[in-house]
C-alpha positions in Angstrom: -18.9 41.1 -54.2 -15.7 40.4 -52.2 -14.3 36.7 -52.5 -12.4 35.9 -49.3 -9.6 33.0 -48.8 -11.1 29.6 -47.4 -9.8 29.8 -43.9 -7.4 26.5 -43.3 -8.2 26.9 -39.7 -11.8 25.4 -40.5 -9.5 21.9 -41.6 -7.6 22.3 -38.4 -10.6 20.8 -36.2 -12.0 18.3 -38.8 -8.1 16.7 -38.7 -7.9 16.7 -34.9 -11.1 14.6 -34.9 -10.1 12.6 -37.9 -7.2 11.6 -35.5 -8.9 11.0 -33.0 -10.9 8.4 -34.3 -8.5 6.7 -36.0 -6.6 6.7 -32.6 -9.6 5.4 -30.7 -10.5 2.7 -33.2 -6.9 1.6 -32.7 -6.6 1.5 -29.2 -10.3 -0.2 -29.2 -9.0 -2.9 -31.7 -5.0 -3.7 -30.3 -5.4 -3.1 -26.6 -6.4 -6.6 -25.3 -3.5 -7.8 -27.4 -1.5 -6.1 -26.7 -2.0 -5.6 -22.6 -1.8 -9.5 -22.9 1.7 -9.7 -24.7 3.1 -6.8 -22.4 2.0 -9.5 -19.1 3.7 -12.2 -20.8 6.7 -10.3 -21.4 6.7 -8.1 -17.8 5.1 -10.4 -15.7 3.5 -8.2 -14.0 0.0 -6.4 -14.0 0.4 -2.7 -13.0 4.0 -2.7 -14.4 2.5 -4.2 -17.9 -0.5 -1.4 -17.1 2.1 1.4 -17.0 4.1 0.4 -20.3 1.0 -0.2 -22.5 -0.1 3.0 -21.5 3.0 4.5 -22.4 3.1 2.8 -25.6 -0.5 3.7 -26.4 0.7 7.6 -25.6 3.8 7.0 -27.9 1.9 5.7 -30.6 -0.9 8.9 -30.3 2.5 11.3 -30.5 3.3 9.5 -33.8 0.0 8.1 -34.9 0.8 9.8 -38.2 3.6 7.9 -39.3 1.4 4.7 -39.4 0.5 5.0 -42.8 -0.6 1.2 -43.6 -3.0 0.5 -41.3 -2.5 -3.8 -41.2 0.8 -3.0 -40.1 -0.4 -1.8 -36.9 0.1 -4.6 -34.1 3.8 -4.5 -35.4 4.5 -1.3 -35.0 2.6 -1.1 -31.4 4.6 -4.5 -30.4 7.8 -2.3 -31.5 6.7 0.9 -29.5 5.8 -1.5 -26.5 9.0 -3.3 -26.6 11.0 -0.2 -26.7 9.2 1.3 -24.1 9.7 -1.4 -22.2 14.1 -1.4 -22.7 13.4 2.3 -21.3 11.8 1.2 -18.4 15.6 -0.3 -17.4 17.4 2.6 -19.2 15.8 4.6 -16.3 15.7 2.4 -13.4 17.6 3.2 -10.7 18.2 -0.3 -8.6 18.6 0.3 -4.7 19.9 -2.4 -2.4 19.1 -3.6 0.8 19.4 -6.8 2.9 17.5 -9.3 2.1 17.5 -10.8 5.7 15.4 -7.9 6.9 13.0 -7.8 3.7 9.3 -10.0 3.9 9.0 -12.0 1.2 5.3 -11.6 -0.6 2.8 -14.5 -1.0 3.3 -15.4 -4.8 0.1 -17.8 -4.5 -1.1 -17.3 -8.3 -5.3 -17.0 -8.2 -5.3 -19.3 -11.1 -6.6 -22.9 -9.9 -5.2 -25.0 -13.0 -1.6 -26.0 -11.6 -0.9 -27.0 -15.1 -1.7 -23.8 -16.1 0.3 -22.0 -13.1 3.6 -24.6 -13.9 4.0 -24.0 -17.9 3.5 -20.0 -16.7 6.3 -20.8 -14.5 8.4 -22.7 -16.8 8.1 -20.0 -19.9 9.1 -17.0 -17.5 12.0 -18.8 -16.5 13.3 -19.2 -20.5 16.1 -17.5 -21.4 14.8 -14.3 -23.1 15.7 -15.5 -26.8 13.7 -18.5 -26.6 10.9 -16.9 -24.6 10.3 -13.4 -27.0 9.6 -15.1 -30.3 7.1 -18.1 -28.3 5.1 -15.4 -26.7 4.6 -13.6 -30.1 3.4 -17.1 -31.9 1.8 -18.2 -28.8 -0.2 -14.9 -27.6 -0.1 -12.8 -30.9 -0.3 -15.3 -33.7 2.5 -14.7 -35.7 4.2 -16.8 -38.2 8.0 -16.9 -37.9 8.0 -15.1 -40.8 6.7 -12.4 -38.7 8.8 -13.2 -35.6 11.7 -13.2 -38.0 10.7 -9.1 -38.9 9.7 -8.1 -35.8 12.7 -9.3 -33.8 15.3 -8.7 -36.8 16.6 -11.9 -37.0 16.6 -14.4 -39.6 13.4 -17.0 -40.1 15.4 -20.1 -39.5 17.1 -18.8 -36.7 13.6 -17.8 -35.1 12.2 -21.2 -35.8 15.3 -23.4 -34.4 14.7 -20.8 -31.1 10.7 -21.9 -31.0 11.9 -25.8 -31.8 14.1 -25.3 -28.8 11.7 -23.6 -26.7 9.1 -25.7 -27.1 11.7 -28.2 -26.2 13.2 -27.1 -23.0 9.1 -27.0 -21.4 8.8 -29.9 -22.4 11.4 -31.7 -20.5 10.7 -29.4 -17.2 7.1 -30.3 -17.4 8.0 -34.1 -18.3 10.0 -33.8 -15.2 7.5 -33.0 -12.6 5.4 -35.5 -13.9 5.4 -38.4 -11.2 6.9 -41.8 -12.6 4.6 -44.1 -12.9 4.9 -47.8 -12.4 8.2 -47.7 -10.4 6.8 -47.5 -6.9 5.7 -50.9 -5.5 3.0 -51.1 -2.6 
């Protein structure tokens, strides 16, 4: 009777596949959410499109140094914003005059103008204000896990939100039309 050596190459296939369904149960359980935070924080579709795809491909490169599995929208919101600092890294701006450019129809398809005026309002926040209220707004997270995911501290993330919250509120509050001061 000859004993032969259990071939590893046998485990080689049964990994791959163990892979790829952890991969695909991933990408079936964080996409929407994150798609949704990469809008917020792009502001546009395709160009939100193209970075969560890249992030998705980043995240199937490294998919084994995940190893705790609740820690998952984190470390995708980290690989998203990264990829996302790249995309300027990269970017080559060219120039031209803007007398002989066509400016594009920036009609929203949304009908709520409430809706369409806060959307407004939050894009035009300065970056450190806007960041951490997208991830409590959108994602959920406590400032606690603001605070980790940005690498600041918790207070400071929470006096940003207070102050956030603050500044839409008095550019909303000022489109609103006084009331009781016209006569007639």
């Amino acid at each position: 009777m000859i004993f032969r050596k259990k071939s590893s190459v046998s485990s080689v296939p049964n990994d791959m596949m163990k892979k790829q369904q952890r991969y695909e149960t991933l990408v079936r359980a964080m996409h929407s959410d994150i798609f949704r935070y990469a809008y917020w924080l792009i502001g546009d579709k395709t160009i939100a499109e193209d970075v969560v795809q890249e992030t998705f491909l980043r995240a199937w490169k490294s998919l084994d140094s995940l190893k705790d599995e609740k820690a998952a929208k984190s470390w995708l919101i980290t690989i998203l914003r990264r990829e996302n600092a790249r995309r300027f890294e990269r970017k080559q701006l060219e120039t031209v005059d803007m007398a002989t450019v066509p400016l594009p129809d920036d009609t929203s398809h949304e009908t709520n103008l409430e809706t369409q005026q806060l959307r407004f309002h939050i894009t035009q926040l300065a970056p450190e204000y806007r960041e951490p209220l997208m991830l409590q707004v959108l994602m959920g997270y406590s400032g606690d896990e603001i605070a980790q995911q940005l690498g600041l501290n918790k207070n400071t993330v929470m006096t940003r939100l207070f102050r956030a919250r603050n500044q839409l509120k008095e550019k909303l509050d000022a489109e609103q039309p006084k009331r009781g001061f016209q006569n007639g």
